[in-house]
C-alpha positions as CSV (number, residue, x, y, z in Angstrom):
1,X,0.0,0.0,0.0
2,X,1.5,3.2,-1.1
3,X,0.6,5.3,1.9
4,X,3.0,7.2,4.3
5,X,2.8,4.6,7.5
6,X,3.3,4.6,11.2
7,X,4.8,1.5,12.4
8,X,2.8,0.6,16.3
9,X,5.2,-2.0,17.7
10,X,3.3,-4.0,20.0
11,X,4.5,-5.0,23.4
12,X,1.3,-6.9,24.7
13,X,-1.2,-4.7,26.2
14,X,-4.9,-4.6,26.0
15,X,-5.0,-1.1,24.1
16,X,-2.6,-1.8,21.3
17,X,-5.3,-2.0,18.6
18,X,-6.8,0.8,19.7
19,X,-3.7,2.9,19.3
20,X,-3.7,2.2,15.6
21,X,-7.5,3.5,15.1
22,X,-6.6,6.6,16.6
23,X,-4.1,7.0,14.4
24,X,-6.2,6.6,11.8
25,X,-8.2,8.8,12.9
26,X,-5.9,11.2,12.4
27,X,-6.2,10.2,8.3
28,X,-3.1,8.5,8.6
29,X,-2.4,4.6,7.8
30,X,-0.8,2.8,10.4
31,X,-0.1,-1.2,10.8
32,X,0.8,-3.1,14.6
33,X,4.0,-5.2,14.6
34,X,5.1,-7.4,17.1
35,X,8.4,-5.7,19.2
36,X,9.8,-9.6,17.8
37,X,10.0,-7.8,14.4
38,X,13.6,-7.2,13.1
39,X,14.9,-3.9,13.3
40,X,16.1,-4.3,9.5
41,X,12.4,-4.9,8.5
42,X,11.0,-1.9,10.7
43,X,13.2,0.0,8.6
44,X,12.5,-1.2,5.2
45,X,8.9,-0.1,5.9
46,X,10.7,3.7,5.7
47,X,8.2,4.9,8.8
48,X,7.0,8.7,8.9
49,X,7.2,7.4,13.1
50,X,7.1,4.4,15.4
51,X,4.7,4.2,18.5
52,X,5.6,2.1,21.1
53,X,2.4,0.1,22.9
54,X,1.7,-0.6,26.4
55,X,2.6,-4.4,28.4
56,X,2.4,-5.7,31.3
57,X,6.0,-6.5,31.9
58,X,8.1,-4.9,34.3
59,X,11.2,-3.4,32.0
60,X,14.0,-3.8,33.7
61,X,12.9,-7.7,34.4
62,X,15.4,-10.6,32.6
63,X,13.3,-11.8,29.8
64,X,10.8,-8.5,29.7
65,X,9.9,-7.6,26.3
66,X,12.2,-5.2,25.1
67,X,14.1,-3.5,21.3
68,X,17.2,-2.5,20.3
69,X,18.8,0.4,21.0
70,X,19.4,1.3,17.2
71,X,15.1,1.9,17.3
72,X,16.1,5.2,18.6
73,X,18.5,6.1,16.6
74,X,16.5,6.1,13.1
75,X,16.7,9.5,13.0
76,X,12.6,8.9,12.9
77,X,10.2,10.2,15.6
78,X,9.5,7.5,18.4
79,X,6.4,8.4,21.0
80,X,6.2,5.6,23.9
81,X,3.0,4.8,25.3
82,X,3.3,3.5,29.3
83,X,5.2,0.7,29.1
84,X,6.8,1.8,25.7
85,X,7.5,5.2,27.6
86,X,9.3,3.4,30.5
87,X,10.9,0.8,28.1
88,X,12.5,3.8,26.1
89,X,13.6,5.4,29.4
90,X,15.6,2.2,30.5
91,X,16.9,1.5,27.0
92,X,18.6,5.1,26.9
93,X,20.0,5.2,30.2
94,X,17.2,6.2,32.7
95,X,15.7,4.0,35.3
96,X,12.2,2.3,35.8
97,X,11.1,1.2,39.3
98,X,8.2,0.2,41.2
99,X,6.2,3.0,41.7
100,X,5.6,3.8,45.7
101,X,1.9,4.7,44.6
102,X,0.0,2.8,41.5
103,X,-2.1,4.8,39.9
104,X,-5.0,3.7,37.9
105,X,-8.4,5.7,36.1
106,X,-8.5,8.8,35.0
107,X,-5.9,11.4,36.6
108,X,-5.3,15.0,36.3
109,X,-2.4,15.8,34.6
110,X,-0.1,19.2,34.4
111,X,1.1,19.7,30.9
112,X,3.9,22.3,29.5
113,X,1.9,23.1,26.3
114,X,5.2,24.2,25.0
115,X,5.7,21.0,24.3
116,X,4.9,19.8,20.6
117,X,2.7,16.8,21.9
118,X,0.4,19.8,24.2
119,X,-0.3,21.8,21.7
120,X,-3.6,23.2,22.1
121,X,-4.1,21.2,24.9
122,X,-5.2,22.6,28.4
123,X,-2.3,23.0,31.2
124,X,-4.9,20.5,33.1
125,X,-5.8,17.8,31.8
126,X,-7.9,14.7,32.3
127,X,-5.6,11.4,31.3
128,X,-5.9,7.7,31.9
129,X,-3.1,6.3,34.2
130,X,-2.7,2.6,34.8
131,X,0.8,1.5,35.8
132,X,2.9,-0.3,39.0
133,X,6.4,1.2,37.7
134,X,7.3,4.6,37.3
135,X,10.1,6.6,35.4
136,X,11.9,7.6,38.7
137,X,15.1,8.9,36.2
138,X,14.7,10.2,33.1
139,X,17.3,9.3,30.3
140,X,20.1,11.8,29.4
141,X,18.8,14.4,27.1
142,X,15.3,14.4,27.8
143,X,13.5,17.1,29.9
144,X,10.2,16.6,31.8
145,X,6.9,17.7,30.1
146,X,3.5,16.5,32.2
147,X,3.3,15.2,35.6
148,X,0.9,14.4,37.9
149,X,0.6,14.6,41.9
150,X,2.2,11.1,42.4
151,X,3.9,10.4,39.0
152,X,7.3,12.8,38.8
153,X,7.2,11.7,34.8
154,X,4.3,11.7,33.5
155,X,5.8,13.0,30.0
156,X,9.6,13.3,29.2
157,X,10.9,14.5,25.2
158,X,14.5,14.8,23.9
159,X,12.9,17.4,21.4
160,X,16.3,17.6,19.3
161,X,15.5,13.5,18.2
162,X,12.0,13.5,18.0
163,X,11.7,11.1,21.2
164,X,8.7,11.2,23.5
165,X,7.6,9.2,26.3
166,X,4.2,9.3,27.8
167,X,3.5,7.3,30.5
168,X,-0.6,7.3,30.7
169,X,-2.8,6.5,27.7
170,X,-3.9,8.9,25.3
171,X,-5.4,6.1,23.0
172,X,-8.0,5.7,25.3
173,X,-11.6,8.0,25.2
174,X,-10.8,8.5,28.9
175,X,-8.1,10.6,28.4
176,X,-10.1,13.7,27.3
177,X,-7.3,15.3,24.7
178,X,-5.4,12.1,24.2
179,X,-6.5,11.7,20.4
180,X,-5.5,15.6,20.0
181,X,-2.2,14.3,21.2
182,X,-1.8,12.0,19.5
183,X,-2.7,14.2,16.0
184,X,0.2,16.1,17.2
185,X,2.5,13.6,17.0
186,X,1.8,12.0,13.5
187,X,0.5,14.9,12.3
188,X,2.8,17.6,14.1
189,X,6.2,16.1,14.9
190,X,6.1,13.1,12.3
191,X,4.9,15.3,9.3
192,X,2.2,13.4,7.9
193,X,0.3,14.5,5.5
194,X,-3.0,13.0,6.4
195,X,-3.9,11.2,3.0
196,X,-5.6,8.1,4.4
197,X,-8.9,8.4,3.2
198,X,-11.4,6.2,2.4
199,X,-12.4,7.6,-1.3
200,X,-8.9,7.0,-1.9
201,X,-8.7,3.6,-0.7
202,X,-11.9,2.4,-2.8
203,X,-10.6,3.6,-5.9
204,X,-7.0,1.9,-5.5
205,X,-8.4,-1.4,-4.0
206,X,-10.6,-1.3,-7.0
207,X,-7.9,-0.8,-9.3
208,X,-6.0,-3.3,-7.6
209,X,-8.9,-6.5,-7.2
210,X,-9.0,-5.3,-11.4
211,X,-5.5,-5.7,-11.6
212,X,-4.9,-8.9,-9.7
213,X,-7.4,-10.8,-10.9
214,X,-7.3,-10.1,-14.9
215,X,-9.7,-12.2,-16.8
216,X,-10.4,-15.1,-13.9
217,X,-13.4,-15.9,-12.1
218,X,-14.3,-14.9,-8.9
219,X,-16.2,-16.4,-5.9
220,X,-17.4,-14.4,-2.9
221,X,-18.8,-15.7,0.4
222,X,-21.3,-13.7,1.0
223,X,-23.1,-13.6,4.2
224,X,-25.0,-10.4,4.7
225,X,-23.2,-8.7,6.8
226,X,-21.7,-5.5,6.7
227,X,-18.0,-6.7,5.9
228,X,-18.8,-9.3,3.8
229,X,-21.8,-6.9,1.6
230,X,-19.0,-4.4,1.2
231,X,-16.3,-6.8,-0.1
232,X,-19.1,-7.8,-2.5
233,X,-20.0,-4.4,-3.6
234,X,-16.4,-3.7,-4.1
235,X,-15.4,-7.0,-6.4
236,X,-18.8,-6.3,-8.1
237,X,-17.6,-2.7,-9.0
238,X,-14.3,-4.1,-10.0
239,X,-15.2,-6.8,-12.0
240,X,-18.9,-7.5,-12.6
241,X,-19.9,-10.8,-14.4
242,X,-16.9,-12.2,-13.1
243,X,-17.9,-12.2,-9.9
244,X,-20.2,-15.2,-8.4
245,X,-21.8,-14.7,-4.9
246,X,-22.6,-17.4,-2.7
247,X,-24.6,-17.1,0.6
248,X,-24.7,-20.5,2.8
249,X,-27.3,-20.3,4.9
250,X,-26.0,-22.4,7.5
251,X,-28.6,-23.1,9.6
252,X,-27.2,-20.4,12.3
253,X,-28.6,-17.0,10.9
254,X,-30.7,-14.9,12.9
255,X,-34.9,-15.4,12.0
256,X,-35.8,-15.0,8.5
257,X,-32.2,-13.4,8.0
258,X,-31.4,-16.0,4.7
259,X,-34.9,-14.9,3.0
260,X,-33.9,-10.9,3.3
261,X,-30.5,-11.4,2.2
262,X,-31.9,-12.6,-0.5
263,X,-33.9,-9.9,-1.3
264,X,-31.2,-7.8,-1.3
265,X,-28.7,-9.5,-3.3
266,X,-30.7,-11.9,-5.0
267,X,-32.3,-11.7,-8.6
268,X,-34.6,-9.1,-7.6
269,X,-32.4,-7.0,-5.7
270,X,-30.7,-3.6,-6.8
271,X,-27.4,-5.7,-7.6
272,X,-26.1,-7.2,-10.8
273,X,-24.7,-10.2,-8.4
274,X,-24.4,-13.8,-9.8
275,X,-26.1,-14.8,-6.8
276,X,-26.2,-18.3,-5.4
277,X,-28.1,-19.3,-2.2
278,X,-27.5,-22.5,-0.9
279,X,-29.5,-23.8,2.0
280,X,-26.8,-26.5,4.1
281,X,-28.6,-26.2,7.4
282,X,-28.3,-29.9,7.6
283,X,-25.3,-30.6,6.9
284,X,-23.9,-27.7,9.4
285,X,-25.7,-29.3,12.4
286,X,-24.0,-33.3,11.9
287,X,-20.6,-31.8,11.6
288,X,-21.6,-29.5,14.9
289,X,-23.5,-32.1,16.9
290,X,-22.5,-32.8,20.4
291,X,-19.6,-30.1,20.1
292,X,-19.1,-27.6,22.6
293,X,-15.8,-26.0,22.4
294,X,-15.8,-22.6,20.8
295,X,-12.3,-23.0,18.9
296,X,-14.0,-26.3,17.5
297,X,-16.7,-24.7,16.8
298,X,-15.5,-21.9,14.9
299,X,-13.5,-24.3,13.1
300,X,-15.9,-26.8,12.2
301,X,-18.0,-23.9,10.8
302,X,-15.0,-22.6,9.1
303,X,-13.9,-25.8,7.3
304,X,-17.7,-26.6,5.9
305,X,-18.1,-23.3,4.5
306,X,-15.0,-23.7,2.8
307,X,-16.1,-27.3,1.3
308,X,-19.3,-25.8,0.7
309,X,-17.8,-22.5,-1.4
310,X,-15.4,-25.4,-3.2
311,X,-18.6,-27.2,-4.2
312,X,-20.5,-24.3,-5.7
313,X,-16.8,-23.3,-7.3
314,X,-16.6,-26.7,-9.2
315,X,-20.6,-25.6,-10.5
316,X,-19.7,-22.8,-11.7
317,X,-16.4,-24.2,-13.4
318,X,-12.4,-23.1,-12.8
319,X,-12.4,-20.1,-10.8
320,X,-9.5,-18.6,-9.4
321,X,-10.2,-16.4,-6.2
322,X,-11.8,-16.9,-2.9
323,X,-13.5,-13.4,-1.5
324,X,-13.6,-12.6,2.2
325,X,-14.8,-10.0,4.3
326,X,-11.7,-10.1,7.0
327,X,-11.3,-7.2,8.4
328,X,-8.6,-5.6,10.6
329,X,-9.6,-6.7,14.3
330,X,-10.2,-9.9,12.6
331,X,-6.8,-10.4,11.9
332,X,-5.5,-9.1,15.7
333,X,-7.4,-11.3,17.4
334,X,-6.9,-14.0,15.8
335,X,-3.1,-13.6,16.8
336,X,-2.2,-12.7,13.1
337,X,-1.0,-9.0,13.9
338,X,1.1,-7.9,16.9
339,X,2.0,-9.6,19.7
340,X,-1.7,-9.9,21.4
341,X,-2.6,-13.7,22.3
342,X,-5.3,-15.5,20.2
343,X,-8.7,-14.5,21.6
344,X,-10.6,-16.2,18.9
345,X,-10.1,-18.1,15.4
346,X,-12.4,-16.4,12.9
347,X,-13.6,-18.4,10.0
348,X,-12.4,-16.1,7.8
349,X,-8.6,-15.8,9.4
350,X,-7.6,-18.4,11.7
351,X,-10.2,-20.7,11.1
352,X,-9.5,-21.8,7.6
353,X,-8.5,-25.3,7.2
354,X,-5.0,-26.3,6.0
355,X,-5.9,-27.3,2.9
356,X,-8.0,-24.6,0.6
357,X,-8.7,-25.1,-2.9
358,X,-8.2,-21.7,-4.9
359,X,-5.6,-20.2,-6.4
360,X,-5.6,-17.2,-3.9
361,X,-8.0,-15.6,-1.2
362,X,-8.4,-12.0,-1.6
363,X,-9.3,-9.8,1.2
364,X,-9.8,-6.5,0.4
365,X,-10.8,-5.0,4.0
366,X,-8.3,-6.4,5.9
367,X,-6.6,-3.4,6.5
368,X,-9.9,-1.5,8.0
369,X,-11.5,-1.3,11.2
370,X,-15.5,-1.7,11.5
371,X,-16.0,2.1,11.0
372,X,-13.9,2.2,8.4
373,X,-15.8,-0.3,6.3
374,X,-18.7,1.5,7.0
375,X,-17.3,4.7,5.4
376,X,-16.0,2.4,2.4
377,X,-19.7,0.9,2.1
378,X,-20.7,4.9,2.1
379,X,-18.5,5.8,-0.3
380,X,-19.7,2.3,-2.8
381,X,-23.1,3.9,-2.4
382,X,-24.5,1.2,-0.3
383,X,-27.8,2.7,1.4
384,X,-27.0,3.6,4.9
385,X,-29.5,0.9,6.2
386,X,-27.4,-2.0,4.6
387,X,-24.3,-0.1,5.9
388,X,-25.4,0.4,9.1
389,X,-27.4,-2.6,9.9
390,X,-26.5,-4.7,13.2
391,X,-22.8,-6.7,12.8
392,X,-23.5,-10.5,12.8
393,X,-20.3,-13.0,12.9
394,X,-19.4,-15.5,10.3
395,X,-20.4,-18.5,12.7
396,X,-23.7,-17.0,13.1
397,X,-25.3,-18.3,16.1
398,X,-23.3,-21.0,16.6
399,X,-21.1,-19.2,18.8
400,X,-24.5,-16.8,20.7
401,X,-25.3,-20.7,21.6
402,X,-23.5,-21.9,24.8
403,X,-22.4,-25.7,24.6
404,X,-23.3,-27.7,21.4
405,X,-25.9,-26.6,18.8
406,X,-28.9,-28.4,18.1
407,X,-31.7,-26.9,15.5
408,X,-34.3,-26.8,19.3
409,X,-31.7,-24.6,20.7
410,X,-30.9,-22.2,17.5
411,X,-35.0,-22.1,17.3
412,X,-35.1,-20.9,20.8
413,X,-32.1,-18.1,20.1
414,X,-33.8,-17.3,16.7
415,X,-37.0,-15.9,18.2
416,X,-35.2,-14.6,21.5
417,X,-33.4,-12.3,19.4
418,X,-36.3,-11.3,17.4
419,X,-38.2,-10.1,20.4
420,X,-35.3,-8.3,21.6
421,X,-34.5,-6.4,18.6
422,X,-38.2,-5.7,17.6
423,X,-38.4,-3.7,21.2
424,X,-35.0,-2.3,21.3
425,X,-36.3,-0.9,17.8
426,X,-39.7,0.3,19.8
427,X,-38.0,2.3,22.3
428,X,-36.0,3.9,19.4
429,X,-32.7,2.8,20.9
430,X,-31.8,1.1,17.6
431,X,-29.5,3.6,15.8
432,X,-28.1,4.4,19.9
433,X,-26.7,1.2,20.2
434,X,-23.2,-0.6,19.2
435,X,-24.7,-4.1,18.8
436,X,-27.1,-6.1,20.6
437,X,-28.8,-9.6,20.7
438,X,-29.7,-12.3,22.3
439,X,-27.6,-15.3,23.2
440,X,-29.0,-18.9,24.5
441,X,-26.3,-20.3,27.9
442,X,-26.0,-23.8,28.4
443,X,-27.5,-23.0,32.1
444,X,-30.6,-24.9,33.0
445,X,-32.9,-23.5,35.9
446,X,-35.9,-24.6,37.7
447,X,-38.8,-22.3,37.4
448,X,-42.6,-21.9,38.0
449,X,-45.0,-21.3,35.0
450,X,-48.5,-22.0,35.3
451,X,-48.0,-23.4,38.8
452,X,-45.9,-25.8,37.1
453,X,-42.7,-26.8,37.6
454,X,-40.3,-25.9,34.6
455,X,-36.4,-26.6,34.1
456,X,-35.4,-24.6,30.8
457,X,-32.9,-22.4,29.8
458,X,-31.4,-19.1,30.3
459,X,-31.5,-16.6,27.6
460,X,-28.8,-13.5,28.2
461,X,-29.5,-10.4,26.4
462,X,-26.2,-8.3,25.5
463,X,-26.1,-4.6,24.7
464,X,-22.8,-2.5,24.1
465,X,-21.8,0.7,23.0
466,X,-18.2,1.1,20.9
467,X,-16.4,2.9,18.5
468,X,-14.2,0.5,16.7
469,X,-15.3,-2.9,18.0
470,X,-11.8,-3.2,19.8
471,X,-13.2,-1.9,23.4
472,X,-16.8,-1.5,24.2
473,X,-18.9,-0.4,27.0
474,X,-22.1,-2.3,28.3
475,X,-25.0,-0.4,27.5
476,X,-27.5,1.7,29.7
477,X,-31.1,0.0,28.7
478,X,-33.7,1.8,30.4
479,X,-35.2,-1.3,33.3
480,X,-38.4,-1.1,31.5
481,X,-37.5,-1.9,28.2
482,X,-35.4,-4.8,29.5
483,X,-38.4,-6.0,31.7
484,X,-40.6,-5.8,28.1
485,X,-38.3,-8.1,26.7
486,X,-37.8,-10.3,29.1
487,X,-41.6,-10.8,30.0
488,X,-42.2,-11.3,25.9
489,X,-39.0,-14.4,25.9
490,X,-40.0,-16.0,28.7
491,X,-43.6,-16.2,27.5
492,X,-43.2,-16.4,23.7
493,X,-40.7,-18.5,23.5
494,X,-40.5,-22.1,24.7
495,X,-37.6,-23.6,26.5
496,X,-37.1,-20.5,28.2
497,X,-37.9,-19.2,31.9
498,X,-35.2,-17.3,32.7
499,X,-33.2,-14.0,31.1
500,X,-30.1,-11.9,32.5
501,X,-28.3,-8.8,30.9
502,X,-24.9,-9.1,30.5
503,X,-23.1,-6.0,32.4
504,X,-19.4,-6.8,30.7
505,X,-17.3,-4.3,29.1
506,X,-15.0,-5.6,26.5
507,X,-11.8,-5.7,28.4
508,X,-12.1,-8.1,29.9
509,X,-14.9,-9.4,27.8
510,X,-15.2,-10.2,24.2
511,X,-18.4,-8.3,22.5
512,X,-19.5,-12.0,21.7
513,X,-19.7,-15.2,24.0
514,X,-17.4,-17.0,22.4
């Protein structure tokens, strides 16, 4: 990708991902490495800047994550974030120790907005601290720019080499002027230009998909959903007829969900899709039965969409290229990009089997965040209800169902979440909210319907708010809409007589169950 780039080294901490959506928020491209990468290839990349991420390591400890010293001696413009901030101290001849008093949550900070990275920004402000270790000596060559009443270093910069070390996190929305601080840095003290856009990036992954696949023929998984309808889109607009679009309905979709994809993609749609439905419910649910791991799970789902998309390729005749909607945070959790842990194998990343029958898979949004495809579904002229509409995963409900999947239990989940989206939509919270539904747990109560003894399940109803689908917030139902809902499930739907609401913010949570 010809784009000016800020290289995020990543040393392991839960906002890593997030510091790369900020900066692209500032309209510039950045990418997360793991602090394994070799210097060599860090430099190959020709950086505008390198940000270094948070950990959870203790610097100074044998075996802590750590880089080479030459990082800082680029002659390119490093910012350190927490742990990056107290890794950079140590490296250059400062010293790290356990601070005498942690300090976590949001903390009033004193900035010298003489500084390049305070520019604009008030001599008080509101940051987000969260560290044991402190800088209690800052390197030779670097002056203090921010501190706070218990942290001595809350900023240090060696202005002449563009080094700067911030020890809370302006990547997160707690810190009130932290994205502002960040601009200042790529923007400001890096140089960047700002020309990550997304009308830019259509028309050059347009040109590209055109380029890269010549006269071959194309097949898309298509499921629906907002990544996989844009990737569609896209390939359509690059290639038309060449393009064939098949949409497994799995058995796992949320209620009547396979008949209005349908009628947006299909025949009759506004679309000039090839457009192939097959119905494999059956088929899904032997592979699945009696399964109840998620991993398994996602891989079993994985591998038979695959076989199925091989199937409909051999139909069709020779074709070439396998579409996907992957999409950055894809990618990073499924411990493809940086140094963050595998959280979950996605069907479309980690959950491919070994063995895949195409010439070559292209993924054309694997560089974006959620909101970002959004504005790259804007700028395709997708309506904003297609664009907009509520994110569903690639396994479907397969992983909203707790333990292993039986066609009873996706029933039960099926109308659940109907009844919970039909009221969220009632109360006009629809267009409020990050995502929401309904998920079916593997618990089992006793209850009391009808003077009658009952032992069904538990239906939990999550709601979150989020920006970029990499943190996200539980959100703030009013009691009465939630007491609507439940009252509706536990009548309306058999199998059910219980229903919680899941309170978890993601940390430590994932948006989905599994």
């Amino acid at each position: 990708m010809n784009q000016e780039k800020i290289v995020v080294i990543d040393f392991g901490g839960q906002y890593n991902q997030l510091v790369a959506r900020r900066v692209r928020e500032c309209n510039v491209y950045c990418e997360i490495y793991s602090y394994r990468t070799n210097i060599e290839e860090i430099k190959a990349m020709n950086p505008k800047g390198i940000i270094l991420t948070g950990g959870p390591n203790s610097c100074y400890e044998e075996g802590a994550p750590t880089y080479t010293k030459e990082l800082f001696e680029l002659g390119v413009p490093v910012l350190g974030l927490c742990y990056g901030a107290q890794l950079m101290m140590h490296v250059l001849g400062g010293k790290v120790e356990k601070a005498p008093v942690r300090e976590y949550g949001k903390t009033e900070v004193f900035v010298d907005t003489a500084s390049p990275l305070f520019e604009d920004v008030a001599e008080k402000t509101i940051c987000w601290m969260s560290h044991f270790d402190y800088i209690s000596k800052i390197a030779p060559g670097f002056n203090i720019v921010a501190h706070t009443a218990d942290c001595p270093v809350a900023t240090a910069e060696n202005r002449e080499k563009n080094l700067y070390a911030i020890q809370f996190h302006p990547e997160v929305l707690h810190t009130q002027e932290g994205t502002k601080m960040l601009y200042n840095f790529v923007r400001g003290v890096c140089g960047c230009a700002g020309t990550w856009r997304m009308d830019h990036f259509v028309e050059n992954a347009i040109k590209e998909i055109r380029e890269k696949v010549g006269d071959g023929k194309v097949l898309c998984g298509l499921s629906g959903g907002v990544d996989s309808s844009v990737a569609a889109v896209m390939l359509s607009k690059a290639i038309g007829s060449q393009l064939t679009c098949v949409f497994v309905d799995h058995g796992l979709l949320r209620k009547d969900e396979g008949d209005e994809v349908e009628a947006v993609f299909g025949p009759n749609g506004p679309y000039e899709l090839n457009f192939i439905r097959v119905n494999a419910q059956d088929r899904f649910y032997i592979r699945l039965a009696g399964v109840d791991e998620p991993e398994q799970k996602r891989k079993i789902i994985g591998e038979e969409f695959i076989r199925v998309f091989e199937e409909e390729a051999k139909k069709i005749g020779a074709v070439d290229f396998l579409v996907q909607g992957t999409i950055y945070p894809d990618v990073v959790e499924s411990g493809l990009g940086g140094e963050s842990v595998v959280i979950k194998s996605h069907h479309n990343v980690g959950g491919l089997p070994d063995y895949v029958d195409f010439k070559e898979i292209i993924e054309p949004l694997r560089d974006l965040f959620k909101d970002e495809v959004r504005k790259a579904g804007l700028e395709l002229g997708i309506p904003e209800n297609l664009v907009y509409r509520q994110p569903f995963p690639g396994p479907g409900l397969g992983i909203r169902i707790i333990g292993d999947i039986t066609a009873e239990k996706v029933k039960i989940v099926q109308e659940a979440d109907a009844i919970y989206r039909e009221e969220i939509a009632k109360a006009g919270l629809d267009k409020s909210l990050g995502q929401y539904f309904a998920a079916l747990t593997n618990m089992r109560s006793v209850g009391v319907m009808g003077d009658e003894r009952t032992y069904d399940y538990a239906v939990a109803l999550r709601a979150v708010n989020t920006i970029d689908f990499m943190t996200a917030e539980s959100a703030d139902i009013p009691f009465e809409v939630l007491q609507k809902v439940m009252s509706r499930i536990i009548n309306e739907v058999k199998g059910v007589n219980r229903v919680f609401y899941d309170l978890t913010s993601k940390p430590p949570g994932t948006v989905e169950f599994e």
